[in-house]
N, C-alpha and C positions, 0 to 999 in steps of 0.2 A: 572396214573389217576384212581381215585376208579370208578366203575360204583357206579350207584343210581338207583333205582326202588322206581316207582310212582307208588302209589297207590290209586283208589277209593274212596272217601270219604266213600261209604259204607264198601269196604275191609275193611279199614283204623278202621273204627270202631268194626268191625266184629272179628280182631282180640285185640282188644282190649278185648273182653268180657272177664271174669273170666274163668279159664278153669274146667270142671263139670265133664271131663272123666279124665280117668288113661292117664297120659304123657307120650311119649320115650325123656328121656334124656340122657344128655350127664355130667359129673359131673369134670370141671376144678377148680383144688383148688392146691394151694400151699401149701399144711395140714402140711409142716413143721415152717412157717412163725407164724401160729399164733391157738389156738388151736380153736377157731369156725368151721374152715373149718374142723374140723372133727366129731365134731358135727352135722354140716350140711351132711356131705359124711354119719354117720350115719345112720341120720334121713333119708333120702333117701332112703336107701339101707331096711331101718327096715319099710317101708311106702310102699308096694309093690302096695297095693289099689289103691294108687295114683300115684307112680312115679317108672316108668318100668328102673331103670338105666341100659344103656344098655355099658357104658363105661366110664374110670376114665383117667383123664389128668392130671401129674402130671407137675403143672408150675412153672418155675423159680422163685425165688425171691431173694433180694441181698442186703448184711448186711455188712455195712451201708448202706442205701438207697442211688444210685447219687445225688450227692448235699447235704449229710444232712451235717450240722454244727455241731450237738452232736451226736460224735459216743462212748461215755463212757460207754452211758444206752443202748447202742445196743447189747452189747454183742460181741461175737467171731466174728471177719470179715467170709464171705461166698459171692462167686462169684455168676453169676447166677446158672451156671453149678450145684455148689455144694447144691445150693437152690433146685435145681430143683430135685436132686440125692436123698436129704431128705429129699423131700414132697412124692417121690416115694415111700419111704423106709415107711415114716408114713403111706401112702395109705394102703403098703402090710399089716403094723400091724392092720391097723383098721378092712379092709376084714379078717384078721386070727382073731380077737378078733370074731366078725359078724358070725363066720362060713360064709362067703360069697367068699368061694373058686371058685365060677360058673363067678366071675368076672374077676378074675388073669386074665388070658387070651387077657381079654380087656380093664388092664391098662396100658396108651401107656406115653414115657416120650415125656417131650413137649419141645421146644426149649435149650439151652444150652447157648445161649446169648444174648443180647437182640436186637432188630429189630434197624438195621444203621442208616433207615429211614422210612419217610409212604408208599414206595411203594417196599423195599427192603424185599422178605420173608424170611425167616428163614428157611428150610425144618426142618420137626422132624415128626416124627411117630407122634404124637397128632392131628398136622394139617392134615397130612395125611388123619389119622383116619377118623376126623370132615368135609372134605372135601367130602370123600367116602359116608359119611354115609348120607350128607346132597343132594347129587347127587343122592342117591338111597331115600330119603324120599321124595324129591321136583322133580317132571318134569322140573321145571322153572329153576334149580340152576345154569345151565353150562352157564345163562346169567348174573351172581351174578362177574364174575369173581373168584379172590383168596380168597375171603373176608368173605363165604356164612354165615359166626357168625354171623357178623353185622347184618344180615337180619333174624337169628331165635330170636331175642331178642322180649319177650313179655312183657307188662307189668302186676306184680301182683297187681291187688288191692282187697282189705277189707278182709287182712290177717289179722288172729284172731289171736297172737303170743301165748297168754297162754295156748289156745286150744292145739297149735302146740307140745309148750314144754310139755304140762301134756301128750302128745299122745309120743311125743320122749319118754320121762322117763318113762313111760308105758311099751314102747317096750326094752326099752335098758337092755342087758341080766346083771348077775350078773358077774364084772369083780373078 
C-alpha cells in the first residue's frame, strides 16, 4: 500500500506558486527513445541560472512498446534493459558534447526491467540515488515511504515556450 500525504490547503497552494529561484533537480530521461529528451537534458544543464542539475537518470524504454499492434514503424526491437543502456550512452554523449564532465559522476542507470507491479520495487542506482538525495533534501521523506518522486512533483505554469527555445539556442555551443 503507497502512503499519501495530506496537505494544507494553504501548503497545497503554496507549492503550487511558479518557482522564481534557481532549482536542485534531478533529470530522468530516456534520451535514447526519442530526441526531446536531449534537448531538454541540454537545456538544463546550459540554464545554470535556473536549474542547478545535480543528477542524470538514465531510464528504460522498450521497442515495441507492450501491447503495441504496429511494430513495423518501430524500428529494431530493444528490451528495457537495452533501452535503458542507450539512453545511458546518449546521456554520456550529450554531457561530452556540453563539456559537462562535472556530471559523469552523477549519472546513475535506472532500472533494467520494468516494475512486476504497484508495490514490487525494482532496485537500480537511480532509485537509489533519488531516494538518498530526496531524504537529505526533505526532513519529512522517510514518512514518504519508497515512492519519495510521487511527492517532488510541482506543477509549471505560464511557461513561455519560445522564450525557452530562443534561450536553449542561445546557449547551445556549436556542434
Amino acid at each position: 500500500m503507497t502512503s499519501r500525504i495530506t496537505l494544507s490547503e494553504v501548503t497545497r497552494v503554496q507549492r503550487l506558486e511558479p518557482v522564481t529561484c534557481r532549482v536542485r533537480v534531478v533529470v530522468d530521461t530516456d534520451a535514447a527513445n526519442e530526441i526531446d529528451d536531449h534537448f531538454a537534458l541540454a537545456y538544463a544543464i546550459l540554464s545554470p541560472e535556473r536549474l542547478a542539475v545535480e543528477a542524470v537518470y538514465a531510464a528504460p524504454f522498450q521497442r515495441p512498446a507492450p501491447g503495441a499492434q504496429d511494430t513495423d514503424s518501430l524500428g529494431s526491437s530493444v528490451s528495457p534493459r537495452e533501452g535503458m543502456a542507450q539512453s545511458h550512452a546518449d546521456i554520456m554523449r550529450v554531457l561530452e558534447a556540453l563539456d559537462a564532465q562535472d556530471l559523469v559522476g552523477n549519472v546513475h542507470l535506472g532500472a533494467e526491467e520494468w516494475l512486476p507491479d504497484a508495490e514490487t520495487p525494482i532496485p537500480n542506482p537511480a532509485a537509489d540515488d533519488l531516494i538518498a538525495r530526496t531524504r537529505q533534501w526533505h526532513p519529512d521523506a522517510d514518512s514518504w515511504g519508497n515512492q519519495p518522486s510521487r511527492h517532488l512533483i510541482r506543477e509549471i505554469r505560464d511557461v513561455n515556450a519560445d522564450a525557452i527555445l530562443n534561450d536553449f539556442f542561445a546557449k547551445l555551443p556549436t556542434i
